[in-house]
Every structure is written in C-alpha cells, then in structure tokens.
C-alpha angles and dihedrals in degrees: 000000000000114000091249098056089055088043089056093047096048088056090040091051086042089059100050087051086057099041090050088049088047092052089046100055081042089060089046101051087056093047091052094056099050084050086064102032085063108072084029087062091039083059092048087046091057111022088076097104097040111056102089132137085259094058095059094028106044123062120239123299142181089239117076097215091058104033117112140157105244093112097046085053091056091047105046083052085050095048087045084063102087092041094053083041115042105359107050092047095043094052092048092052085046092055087042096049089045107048095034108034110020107019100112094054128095103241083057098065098036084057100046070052093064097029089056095053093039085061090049087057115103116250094243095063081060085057093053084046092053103043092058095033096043109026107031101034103022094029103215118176113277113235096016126126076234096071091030091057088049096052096044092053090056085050094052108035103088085049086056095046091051088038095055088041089053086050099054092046095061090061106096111249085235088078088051093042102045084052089053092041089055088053091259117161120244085256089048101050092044089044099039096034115012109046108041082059090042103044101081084053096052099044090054099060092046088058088052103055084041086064090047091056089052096064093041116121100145093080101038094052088058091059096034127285094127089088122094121259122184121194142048113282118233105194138004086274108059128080110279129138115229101242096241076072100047090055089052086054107046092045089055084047113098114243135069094245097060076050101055087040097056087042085061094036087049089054089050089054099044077043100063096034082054084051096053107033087053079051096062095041097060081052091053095039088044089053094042084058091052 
C-alpha cells in the first residue's frame, strides 16, 4: 500500500469517527431535552385548573378554592433580600480580595480549598447548619423570609465566591500589567482595570445563582418552613413560606385542586429561575464581548 493511499484512509477513517461523535452528542442533546420536556409537560398537563386569578392574587390558605401564593411570592422576594444584600457583596469582595491581592499566599489557597469543598456540600447539611447556628444560638424567628434568606446566603456564598474568581480570571494580564507598569497600586489596578472588565461577568453569575437560591426547598424544610402561614408578609421578620415550599406542601396535601395548584405555583417558579438565570447569561455574555 503507498503511503498516500494509507494516508487517505487514515483521514477517511478520521472522519467517520467525527462524524459518529457528532451524531452521538446529537442524539444526546436530544435526549437530554426530552428528559426535561417531560416534567415540564407533566406541569402543563396538571396545572389546567389551577391556574385561576385567585391562585397568583390571594395568600395561602387551608382551603384549596381560596389558597394562592401571593404571599409565598412575597416572601421568597423578601428571603432573596439578604443574599442580594449581603451575600452576594460579600462573596464578590471575597473573590476580589482572593484572586488579585492575596492569591499567592498561603492562607489563600488554604481558604479557595474550603471554599471549594463548602460549594460540593449538599444544601440540606446548610440547613442543619442553620438550624443550630441561626435558630438555636442566634434565635431568629422560625418560618420568616428573615431565617430563609440566612440560610440561603450561607447556601450560596462559596458559589459567589467561585463565581466572582471565575469572573476575574476571564479579564486578559495585559490589563494588570499596563496599570503596574504605569506605577498603579495593586487597588488601583483591581479598582481602575480589573473590575470595570470584570463586573458584567460577575454580576451575571450573581444573577445566576440568584436564580439557584430561588428554587431552593431542601435547606429551609430542615429549620421550619413545613408549617402553614396565611397572609401576605410585610417585612423579613414576619411569618411567610418561600414559594419553592409551598409547592412541597401543596403537592403532599390530598385533592386535585391542591395538585393542580402546586403544578401552576411550580411554572411560576421555573418562570421566574429561567428569567433570571437568562438574565445572568446576557451579563456574562455581555462581559465575555468586552
């Protein structure tokens, strides 16, 4: 055989590998898409009766003709508070703080290393955490947005911090490097160079893991959030179930209605996560142009 005939053969044989790895992760893809259409069209399926004006517009109730999740939407906006207010901020310095001013010492490392393995934890061992951290030492108030946002910032902190980290890796050295070369201090460089290219990045991935604490349940059962709460709450501090609960505890309550009612309540929640987490992608993607 010439060695251009074996040469030919080799790049013919090449191509039908590619083309048969293409068609697999083809296959997949689609696979993977049914997988999710499923449930969504299980929702559609059962979410007909209830989905009714009184079910977006009236708070929870023990009678399935009158409950609504008002009040676990106001609730869940008002959990959400302390991780768009101190989580959120705190996990982004961290990062910033972590990959541009300490990253080469030891203690830096030591700590991505925990942090690493805080984010790998599942959520319900926070919930334990919080429940003897936040109820029993600190005494915050059981079943209030107040105790669900704390214990979804602890949730979410270590994703923030990787998140940020991710964020600020993504911005070229040359920036870094044009700022010390102009006799810029380290502050001045992160603030003056690194942070405006980082920012839409880092933003977006808040928003996204926003979007994950939304749709968290798992946590806030274990310190709880299982009990029944009527009425619409007016601050942290006052009695309200996130809505992710809510859904949990309409589905285990007898009747089609409650059914059909935690099938609506369930699509306005995986409404408003989409929304947000297509929110954090144009950032990223945004960030990722700049």
């Amino acid at each position: 055989m010439s060695p251009l005939r074996r040469s030919s053969e080799i790049a013919a044989g090449r191509q039908r590998r590619e083309r048969a790895m293409r068609a697999l992760a083809r296959a997949g893809a689609w696979l993977l898409v049914a997988l999710l259409a499923l449930p969504l069209l299980d929702l559609l399926r059962h979410a007909g009766p209830g989905l009714g004006a009184i079910t977006f517009l009236q708070p929870d109730s023990i009678d399935a003709e009158t409950a609504g999740i008002a009040g676990a939407v106001i609730a869940s906006g008002l959990a959400l508070l302390p991780v768009l207010l101190v989580a959120i901020p705190l996990g982004l310095g961290v990062a910033v703080y972590l990959e541009e001013i300490a990253r080469r010492g030891r203690g830096a490392a030591l700590v991505n290393r925990s942090l690493h393995h805080l984010a790998m934890l599942p959520p319900v061992i926070y919930g334990l955490l919080g429940f003897g951290g936040l109820v029993v030492v600190l005494g915050l108030p059981v079943g209030t947005p107040l105790l669900a946002g704390a214990v979804l910032g602890l949730v979410m902190l270590p994703r923030i911090v990787m998140v940020g980290q991710a964020a600020l890796r993504r911005v070229p050295a040359a920036g870094r490097e044009a700022g010390y070369a102009m006799g810029a201090a380290p502050l001045q460089v992160v603030a003056g160079h690194v942070l405006p290219r980082a920012a839409p990045a880092m933003l977006g991935g808040a928003f996204t893991v926003l979007a994950r604490a939304l749709g968290e349940a798992a946590p806030l059962l274990l310190v709880g959030f299982a009990a029944f709460a009527a009425g619409l709450p007016a601050s942290p501090a006052e009695p309200g179930i996130p809505l992710p609960v809510l859904v949990f505890r309409w589905a285990e309550l007898p009747g089609q209605l409650f059914a059909a009612k935690a099938a609506a309540a369930a699509l306005t929640l995986l409404a408003v996560v989409l929304l947000l987490g297509l929110l954090g992608w144009l950032l990223e993607r945004r960030g990722r142009a700049a």
